[in-house]
N, C-alpha and C positions, 0 to 999 in steps of 0.2 A: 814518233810516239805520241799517243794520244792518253792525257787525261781523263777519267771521269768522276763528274762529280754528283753527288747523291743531296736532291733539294731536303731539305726540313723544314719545322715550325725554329723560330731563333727562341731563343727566351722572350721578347716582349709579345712574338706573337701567341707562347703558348699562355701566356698570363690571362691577356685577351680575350683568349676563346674560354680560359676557364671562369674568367669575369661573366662572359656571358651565360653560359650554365649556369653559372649562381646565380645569376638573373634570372632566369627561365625558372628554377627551382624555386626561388621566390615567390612569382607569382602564380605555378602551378601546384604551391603546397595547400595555399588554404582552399583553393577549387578540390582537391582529393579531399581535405579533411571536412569541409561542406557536406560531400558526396556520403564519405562515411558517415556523418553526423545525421545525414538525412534519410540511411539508411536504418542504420542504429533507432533513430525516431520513429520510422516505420512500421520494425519489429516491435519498438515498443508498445505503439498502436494498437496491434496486433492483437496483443499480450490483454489489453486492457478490454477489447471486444471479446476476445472469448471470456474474458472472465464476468462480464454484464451479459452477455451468452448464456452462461452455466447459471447465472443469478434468473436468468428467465425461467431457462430450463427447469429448476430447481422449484419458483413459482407454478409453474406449468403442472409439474407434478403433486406437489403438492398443497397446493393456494395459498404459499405463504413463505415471503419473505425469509430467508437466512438469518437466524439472531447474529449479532456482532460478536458475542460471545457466551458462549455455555460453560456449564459448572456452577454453581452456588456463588452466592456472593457474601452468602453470612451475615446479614444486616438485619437485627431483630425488624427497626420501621418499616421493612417492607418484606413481609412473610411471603408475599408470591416466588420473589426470589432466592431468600434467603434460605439458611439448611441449618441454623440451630447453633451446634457445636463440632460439627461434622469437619474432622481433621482437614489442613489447608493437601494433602497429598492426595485428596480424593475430589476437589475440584479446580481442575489446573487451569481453568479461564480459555480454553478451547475459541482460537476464530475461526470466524464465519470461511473463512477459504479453506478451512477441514472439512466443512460440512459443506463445500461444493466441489470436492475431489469426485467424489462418482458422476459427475455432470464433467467434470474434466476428465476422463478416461482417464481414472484414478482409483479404481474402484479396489484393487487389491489392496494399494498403499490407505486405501480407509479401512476397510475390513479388518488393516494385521491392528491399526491404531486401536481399534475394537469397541466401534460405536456397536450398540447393541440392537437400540429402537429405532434406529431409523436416523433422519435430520430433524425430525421437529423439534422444535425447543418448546417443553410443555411451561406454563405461563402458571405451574399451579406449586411451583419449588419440587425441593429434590430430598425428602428425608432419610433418604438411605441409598446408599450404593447401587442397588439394583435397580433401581427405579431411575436414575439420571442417567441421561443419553451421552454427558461428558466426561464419564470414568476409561481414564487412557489401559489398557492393559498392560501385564507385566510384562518387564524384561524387553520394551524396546525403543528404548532410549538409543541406539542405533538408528532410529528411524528418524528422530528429533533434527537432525541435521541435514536433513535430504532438501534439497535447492532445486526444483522444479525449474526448466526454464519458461513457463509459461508464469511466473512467479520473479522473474527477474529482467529488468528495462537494461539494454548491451551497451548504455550509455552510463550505466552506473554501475562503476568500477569499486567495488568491492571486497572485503573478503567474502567467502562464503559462510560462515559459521561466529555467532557474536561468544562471548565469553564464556558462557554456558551453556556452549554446542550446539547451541541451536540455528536452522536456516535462518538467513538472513533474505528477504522478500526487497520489491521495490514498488509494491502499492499496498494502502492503506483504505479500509473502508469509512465511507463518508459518516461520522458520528452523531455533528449537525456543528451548533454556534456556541454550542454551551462549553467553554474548555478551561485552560488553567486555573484561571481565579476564580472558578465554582467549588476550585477543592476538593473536600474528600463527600461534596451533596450529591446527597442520593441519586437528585430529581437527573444532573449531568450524567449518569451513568444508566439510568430504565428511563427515562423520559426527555430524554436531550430531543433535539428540534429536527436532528439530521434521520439518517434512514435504519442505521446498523448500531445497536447499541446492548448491554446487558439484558440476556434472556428475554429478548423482546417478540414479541410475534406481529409483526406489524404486516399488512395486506397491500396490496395495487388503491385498491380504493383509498388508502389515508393517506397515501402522496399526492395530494390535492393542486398543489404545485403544478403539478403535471410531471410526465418521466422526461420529457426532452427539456424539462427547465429545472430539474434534480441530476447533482454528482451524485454518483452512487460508490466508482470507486474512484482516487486518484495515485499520484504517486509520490512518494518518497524516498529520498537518497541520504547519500552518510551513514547507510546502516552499521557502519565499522566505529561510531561512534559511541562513545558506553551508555549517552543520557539522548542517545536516535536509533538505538537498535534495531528496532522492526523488527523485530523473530516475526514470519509471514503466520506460524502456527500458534502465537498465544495472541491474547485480546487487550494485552496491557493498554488501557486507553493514556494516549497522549504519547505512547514513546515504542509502542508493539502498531499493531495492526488497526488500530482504532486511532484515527485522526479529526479534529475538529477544522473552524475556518474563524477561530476566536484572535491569533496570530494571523501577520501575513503571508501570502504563498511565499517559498525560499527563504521564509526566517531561520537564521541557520541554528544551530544545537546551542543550548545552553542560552538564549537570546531573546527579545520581545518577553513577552507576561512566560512565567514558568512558574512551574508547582514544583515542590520537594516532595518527591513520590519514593518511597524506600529510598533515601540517598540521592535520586536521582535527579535533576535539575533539567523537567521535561515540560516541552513547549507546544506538543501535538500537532506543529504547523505539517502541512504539506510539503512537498520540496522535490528538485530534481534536477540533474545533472544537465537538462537540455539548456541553452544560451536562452537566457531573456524569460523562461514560464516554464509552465509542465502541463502534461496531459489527463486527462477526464474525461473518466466514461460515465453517459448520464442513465438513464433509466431507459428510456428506446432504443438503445445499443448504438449511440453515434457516440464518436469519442473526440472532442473537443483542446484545441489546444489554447492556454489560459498565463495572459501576460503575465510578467511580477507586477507591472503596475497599473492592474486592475482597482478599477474605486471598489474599498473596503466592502460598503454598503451592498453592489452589485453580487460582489465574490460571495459574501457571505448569503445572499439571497439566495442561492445556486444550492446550498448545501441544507435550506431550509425544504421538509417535503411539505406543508400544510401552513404557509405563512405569508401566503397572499401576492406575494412579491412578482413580477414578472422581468424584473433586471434580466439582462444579458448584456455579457461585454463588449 
């Protein structure tokens, strides 16, 4: 009679070979997550090119800059802007990435929002409803939440919708230098240094700077934060869609110089989910990737269009 016997792993050997899988998995996690992240960075790119894209486009059509934000601002000292006494429900502070939806094959989702005249932003105020370009129409507050993905960086984990239903974005247009501790002056809000600001009408020609040495847009993350929201549709400067370079890039929420804006405790910096800096799109359509520990003086030069400066990082 013949025995047989059937070989196996013993226990010390199967320990062994699972030592080594953990090994291997070790050292091929952070090459996959690399790969994603540099994927992810990619798209973000991407994102950032069509949207200085649409800002040419936009130019192209009609020779003139995208304001950073439309609606009245109500400030008797500066009557170009301002609308008097003109209820706060009829000018809801509208950003500039509303007014480059039809350059983004967006054109329906601008139509239902119900710009009337066009995208210009007239530079001569807005005395009545019919007359402003930034009167949202009724009943579509349903639209307020809608999250474009050419409007969100895959690196920046999210919610979609901040407190008050509305999209949450992950780039901010470039304001300029002038930020928190300008407060509630005027000159920060229609005359800041950067490119996109209160009903501004600014042209190719006043970016003197040159476009391949001007940010036009960058990016911002933490939108799930109550005082970093980003809503990508309103123009809240310093905590919506309107960002300054007064803070450093990645100052996180609530940190560096902040203003107390309705309650909120906003710092306008820049920011974003990628390791080590974030991305920027300049005026020429190249898009730029920009250290955290960039000298103050250079970054902030970047974001001035008319200020002599030729810094690069």
């Amino acid at each position: 009679m013949h025995r047989s016997f059937r070989s196996g792993f013993t226990l010390v050997e199967l320990l062994v070979v699972i030592a080594i899988i953990g090994v291997l998995i070790a050292l091929l996690l952070p090459a996959v997550q690399a790969a994603r992240e540099a994927a992810r960075r990619m798209q973000c790119s991407n994102n950032l090119k069509q949207l200085v894209l649409a800002i040419a486009n936009y130019e192209d059509s009609l020779r003139i800059l995208p304001t950073g934000r439309m609606g009245c601002d109500c400030n008797t000292n500066l009557p170009a802007h301002g609308c008097g006494t003109r209820p706060s429900s009829t000018r809801p502070g509208t950003s500039g990435f509303v007014m480059l939806l039809p350059q983004l094959e967006q054109q329906p989702l601008y139509d239902q929002l119900g710009f009337e005249k066009g995208a210009v932003a007239p530079a001569t105020g807005c005395a009545s409803v019919t007359n402003d370009t930034a009167g949202w129409n009724t009943g579509i507050s349903h639209l307020f939440s809608l999250q474009p993905k050419f409007i969100v960086c895959p690196s920046n984990f999210t919610k979609k919708t901040s407190a008050g239903n509305w999209g949450i974005g992950s780039y901010a247009l470039n304001h300029g230098t002038l930020g928190p501790t300008k407060g509630t002056d005027q000159n920060a809000k229609h005359l800041n240094t950067g490119v996109f600001m209160y009903r501004s009408e600014i042209k190719l020609k006043d970016v003197t700077d040159g476009l391949s040495n001007t940010m036009f847009v960058g990016e911002v993350a933490q939108g799930d934060h109550p005082h970093n929201q980003n809503q990508w549709m309103v123009a809240l400067r310093h905590v919506d869609s309107l960002r300054s370079t007064e803070n450093a890039l990645n100052t996180r929420p609530q940190k560096g110089l902040v203003l107390n804006l309705y309650g909120l405790q906003v710092n306008g910096a820049f920011s974003s989910r990628h390791p080590g800096g974030a991305l920027f799109a300049y005026g020429d359509g190249h898009v730029q990737f920009i250290g955290d520990n960039i000298n103050m003086t250079a970054y902030q030069a970047m974001s001035t269009r008319a200020g002599g400066e030729t810094d690069q990082p």
